[in-house]
N, C-alpha and C positions, 0 to 999 in steps of 0.2 A: 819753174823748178825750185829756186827760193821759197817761194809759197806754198810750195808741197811739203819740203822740208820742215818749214815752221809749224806748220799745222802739222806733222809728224811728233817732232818733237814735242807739243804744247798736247798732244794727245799722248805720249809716254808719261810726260810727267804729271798728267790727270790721272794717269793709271794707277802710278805708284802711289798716289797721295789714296788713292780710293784703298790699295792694299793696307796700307800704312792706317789709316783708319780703320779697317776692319778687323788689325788686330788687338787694335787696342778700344775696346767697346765704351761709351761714352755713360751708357744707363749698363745697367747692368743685372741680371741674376738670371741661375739655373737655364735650364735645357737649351734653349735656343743660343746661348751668350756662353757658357762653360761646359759644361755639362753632357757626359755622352754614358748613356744609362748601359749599367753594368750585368753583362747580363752571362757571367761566372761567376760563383761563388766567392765569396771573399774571406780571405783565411784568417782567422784566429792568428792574434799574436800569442808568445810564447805567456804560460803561465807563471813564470819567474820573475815579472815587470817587478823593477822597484818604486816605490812612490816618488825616492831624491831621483830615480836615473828615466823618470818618462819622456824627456828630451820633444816639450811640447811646443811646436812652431806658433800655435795660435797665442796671439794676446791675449786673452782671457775666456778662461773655460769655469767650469762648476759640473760638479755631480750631484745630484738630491736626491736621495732618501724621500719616495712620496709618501710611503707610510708617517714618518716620524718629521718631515721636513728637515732633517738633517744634510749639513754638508759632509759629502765623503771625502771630496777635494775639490781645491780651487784656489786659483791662480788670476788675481784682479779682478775678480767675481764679483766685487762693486766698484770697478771702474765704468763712469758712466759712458760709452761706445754708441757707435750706429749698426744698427741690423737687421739693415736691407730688408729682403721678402719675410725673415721670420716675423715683420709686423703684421703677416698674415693671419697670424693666430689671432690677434686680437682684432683684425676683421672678422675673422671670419664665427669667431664668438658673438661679435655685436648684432652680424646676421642673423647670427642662428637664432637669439634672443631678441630680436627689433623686427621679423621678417617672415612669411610665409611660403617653405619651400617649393610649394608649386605654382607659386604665384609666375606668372612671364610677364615679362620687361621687353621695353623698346629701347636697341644699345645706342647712346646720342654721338654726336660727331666728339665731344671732349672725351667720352670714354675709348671711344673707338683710334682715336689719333692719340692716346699715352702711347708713349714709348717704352722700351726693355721687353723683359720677356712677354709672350702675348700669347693669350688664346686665340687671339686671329679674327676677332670680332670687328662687323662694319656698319657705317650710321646704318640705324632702321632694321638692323639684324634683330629678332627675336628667339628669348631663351628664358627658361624658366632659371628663379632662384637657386634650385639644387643643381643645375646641371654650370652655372656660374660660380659655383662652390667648389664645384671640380675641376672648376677651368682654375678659379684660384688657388687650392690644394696642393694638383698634383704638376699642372704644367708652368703655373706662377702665372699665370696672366695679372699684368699690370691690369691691362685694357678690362678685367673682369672685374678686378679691387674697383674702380672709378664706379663702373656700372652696379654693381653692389652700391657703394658708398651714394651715388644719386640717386636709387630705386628707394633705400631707407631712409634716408634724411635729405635729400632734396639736391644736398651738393657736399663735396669736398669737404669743406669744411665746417660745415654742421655734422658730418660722420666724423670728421677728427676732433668734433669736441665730445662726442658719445665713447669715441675711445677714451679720452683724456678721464670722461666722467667714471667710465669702469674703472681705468688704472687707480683712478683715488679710492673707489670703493673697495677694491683687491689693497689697500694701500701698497702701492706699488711705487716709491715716492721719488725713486731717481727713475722714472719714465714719465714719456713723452711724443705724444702721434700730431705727424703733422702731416701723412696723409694715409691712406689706407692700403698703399705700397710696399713704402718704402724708401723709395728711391731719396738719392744725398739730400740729406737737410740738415742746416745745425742746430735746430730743434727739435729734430726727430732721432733720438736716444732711450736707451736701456742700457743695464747692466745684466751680464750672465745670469747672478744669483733673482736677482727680480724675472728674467726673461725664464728662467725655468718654475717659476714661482707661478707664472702668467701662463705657461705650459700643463705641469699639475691639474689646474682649474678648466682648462678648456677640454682636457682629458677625462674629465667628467662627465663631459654631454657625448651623450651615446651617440649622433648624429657626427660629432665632431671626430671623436671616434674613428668611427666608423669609416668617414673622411680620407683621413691620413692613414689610413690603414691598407686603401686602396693601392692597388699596384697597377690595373689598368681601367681605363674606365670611358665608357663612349655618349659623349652629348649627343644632345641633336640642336643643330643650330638651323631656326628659317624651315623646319622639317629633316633636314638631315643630318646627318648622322659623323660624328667625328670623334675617335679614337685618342684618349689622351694618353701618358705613361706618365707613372711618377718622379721626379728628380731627384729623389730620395735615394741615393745610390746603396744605403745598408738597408733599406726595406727590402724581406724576404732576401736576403745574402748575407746577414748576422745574426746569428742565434738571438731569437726572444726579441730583436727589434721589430716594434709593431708602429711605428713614426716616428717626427710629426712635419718635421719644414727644413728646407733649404733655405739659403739666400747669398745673392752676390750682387754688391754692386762696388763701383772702383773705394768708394770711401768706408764701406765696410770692408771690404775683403771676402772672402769665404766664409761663410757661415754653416752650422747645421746644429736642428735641435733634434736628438734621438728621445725615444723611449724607448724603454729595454725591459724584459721582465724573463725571470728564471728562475723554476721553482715559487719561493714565496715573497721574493725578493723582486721589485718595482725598481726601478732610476729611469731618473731625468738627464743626459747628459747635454749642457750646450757647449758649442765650439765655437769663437767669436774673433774674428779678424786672422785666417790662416790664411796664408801667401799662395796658394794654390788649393785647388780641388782635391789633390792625393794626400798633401798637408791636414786638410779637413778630416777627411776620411780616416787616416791614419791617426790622428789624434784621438778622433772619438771612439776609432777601437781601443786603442790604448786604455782611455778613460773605463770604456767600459770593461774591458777584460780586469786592468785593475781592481775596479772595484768587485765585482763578481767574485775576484780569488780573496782577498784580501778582511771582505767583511763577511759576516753573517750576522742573523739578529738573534738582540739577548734578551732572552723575559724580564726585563725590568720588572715590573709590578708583583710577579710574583715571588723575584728574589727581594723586593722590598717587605712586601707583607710576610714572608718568611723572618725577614732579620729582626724585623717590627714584633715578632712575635716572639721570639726567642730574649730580645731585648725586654721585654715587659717581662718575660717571668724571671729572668735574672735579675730584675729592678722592681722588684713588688711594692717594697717601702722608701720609694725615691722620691717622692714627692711630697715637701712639707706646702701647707694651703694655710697661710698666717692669718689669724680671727678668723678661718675658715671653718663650716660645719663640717669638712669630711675632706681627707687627703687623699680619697681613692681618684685620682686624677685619670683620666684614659687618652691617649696621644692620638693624632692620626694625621696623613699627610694630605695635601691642597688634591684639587681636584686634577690637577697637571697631570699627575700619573696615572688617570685613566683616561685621558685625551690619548698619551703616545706609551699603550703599555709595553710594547717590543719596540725597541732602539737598535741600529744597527753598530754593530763594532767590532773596530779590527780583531780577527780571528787569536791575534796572540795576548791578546788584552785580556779576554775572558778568563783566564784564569785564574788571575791576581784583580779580578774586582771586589773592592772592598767597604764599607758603608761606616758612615760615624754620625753619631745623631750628637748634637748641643743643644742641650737645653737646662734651666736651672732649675732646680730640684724648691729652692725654696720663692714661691711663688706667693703674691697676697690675693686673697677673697676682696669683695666678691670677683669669681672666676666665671666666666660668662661662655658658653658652648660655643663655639669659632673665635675663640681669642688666641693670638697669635702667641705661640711658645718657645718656639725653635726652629732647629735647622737640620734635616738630614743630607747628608751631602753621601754620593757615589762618586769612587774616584779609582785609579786604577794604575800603577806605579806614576802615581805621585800626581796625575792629572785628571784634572774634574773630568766628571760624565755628566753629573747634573744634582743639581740641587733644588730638594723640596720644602716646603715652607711644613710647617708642625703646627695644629690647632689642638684645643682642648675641646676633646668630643664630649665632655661633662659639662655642667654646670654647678659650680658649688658657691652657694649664699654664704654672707658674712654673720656671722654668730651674733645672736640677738642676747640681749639679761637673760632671756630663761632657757636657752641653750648653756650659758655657762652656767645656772643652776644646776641644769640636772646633769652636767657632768660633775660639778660640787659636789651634787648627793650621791654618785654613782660610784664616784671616789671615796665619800665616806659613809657608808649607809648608817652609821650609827646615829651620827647626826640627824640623820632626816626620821630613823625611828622614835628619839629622842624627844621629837618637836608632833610626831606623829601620838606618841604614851604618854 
């Protein structure tokens, strides 16, 4: 009876220790470990947010401007942090550019036994590239990142120096892949402003795209057939968000990188280290709503080449050109302002945008056509927007003996008839 007892008891307390562990998850991210996909609309916060009163639980977030690479906000935006599964993106970039989507794979016993989130994959299971792109996309498989990362480069960490090699080429200089996860390492770090930076660029390949875009989507593993959903809880439940990645593990926290698009307006928002899943959520409506009311974009380039123009015919005779042949000097700005001609900016700023060009009037020959002149600077109660560099779109040569002859003789013609009769 003693020994029924003990064994009673010693199986209570196996029990609770089993609860007690499963609620505190060891690996961690999205749908299988947090995550319970949302599937009512999610409401619009109000359009009154103030930028000081967003009251943002995450450690560090960022908004970007894809057009312009502009930050709209951000909050420790190059603090350098861990972020769990969004190192997906940059698997699944490496893929997409090192790999052949219909290529099939044999998944090995190391892919198959990762831990955290998981497509559900087992040694000797067979599955094409595309359809382990969706396993790592939309449901986070750990077990799919590995299987990927051996299919392309052999192992682990030969895929974590092919990330390491992209981030240098993106120069991306505070990241760092130590595997193709995620999961806690203290060498596997990013920052917001870089992680949406690294977002942007994978947003480009239509494949990738395409990806994150998915809301539901059905593998087939070994022949059959397996239905995934995305973890992306504001995919198709927020206006204009069209992806890209979740992520959760205990030393990241919550993660999520949106993209959002309205109208003619593009953003990146990431979310990095919020203390819960509605924490996340709620931020990055936040962020986005913000920015959406707050900004729109302003023709830079053509309110440039306007003032540029107005400017020279108020200034016709502004420029002296010292031993120079000719003062008709002609201005023009760097090539910058036709890389980002629309800038986005706070909605109450446009009004009082206003331009100052510096440059010195008395200049020496020889003047060489791209020779640096000046400065014109945008600025708008009291704070820069951006400043452009000023070239001389002329060229004007140094006055030779017989250029100052025949201004000599020009000046005095009598002289020259003189020498002429």
């Amino acid at each position: 009876m003693v020994q029924k007892n003990s064994i009673t008891k010693v199986f209570f307390i196996f029990s609770c220790i089993l609860l007690l562990c499963s609620s505190f998850p060891i690996y961690g991210d999205d749908l299988c470990l947090e995550d319970d996909l949302i599937t009512t609309p999610i409401q619009e916060t109000s359009s009154s947010i103030d930028s000081n009163l967003l009251s943002l639980n995450s450690r560090s977030c960022v908004v970007l401007d894809r057009l312009s690479k502009t930050i709209l906000y951000g909050k420790n935006e190059k603090n350098k942090v861990k972020m769990a599964s969004t190192t997906k993106i940059m698997t699944a970039i490496v893929v997409l550019e090192n790999s052949s989507l219909d290529k099939t794979v044999e998944v090995s016993k190391k892919a198959a036994n990762t831990g955290g989130s998981r497509l559900g994959l087992k040694t000797g299971d067979k599955i094409t590239i595309r359809d382990l792109l969706y396993g790592l996309l939309l449901c986070s498989g750990n077990d799919a990142a590995v299987c990927l990362a051996e299919s392309v480069a052999g192992s682990v960490l030969e895929f974590s120096n092919l990330m390491n090699a992209k981030a240098q080429e993106l120069e991306l200089s505070n990241t760092h892949f130590e595997s193709p996860h995620g999961l806690d390492s203290d060498e596997h770090y990013t920052t917001a402003y870089e992680l949406a930076l690294l977002s942007n660029y994978a947003l480009k390949n239509s494949t990738f795209l395409n990806l994150v875009g998915t809301k539901n989507y059905t593998v087939t593993i070994n022949g059959y057939p397996k239905t995934l959903s995305n973890t992306n809880e504001l995919l198709g439940n927020l206006n204009g968000v069209y992806g890209i990645k979740t992520g959760f593990t205990n030393g990241a926290n919550r993660c999520l990188v949106s993209a959002c698009k309205r109208g003619n307006m593009d953003i990146i928002c990431v979310v990095l280290g919020a203390d819960t899943k509605n924490f996340r959520t709620q931020d990055s409506i936040k962020l986005i709503e913000h920015s959406f009311k707050s900004f729109e974009y302003f023709d830079l380039k053509k309110f440039v080449e306007q003032y540029m123009e107005n400017w020279k015919n108020e200034h016709s005779d502004f420029f002296f050109v010292e031993k120079g042949c000719s003062n008709d000097v002609e201005i023009k700005t760097d090539t910058h302002l036709d890389e980002f001609p629309m800038i986005p900016l706070e909605k109450e700023l446009i009004s009082s945008v206003e331009a100052t060009i510096s440059v010195q009037n008395n200049l020496q020959a020889p003047l060489n056509k791209g020779d640096w002149i000046g400065n014109l600077t945008i600025s708008s109660n009291g704070s820069n927007i951006a400043t452009f560099n000023l070239f001389s779109n002329t060229s004007i040569r140094k006055n030779t003996i017989m250029d100052y002859m025949l201004t000599f003789f020009r000046s005095y013609p009598n002289v020259l008839e003189s020498f002429i009769f």
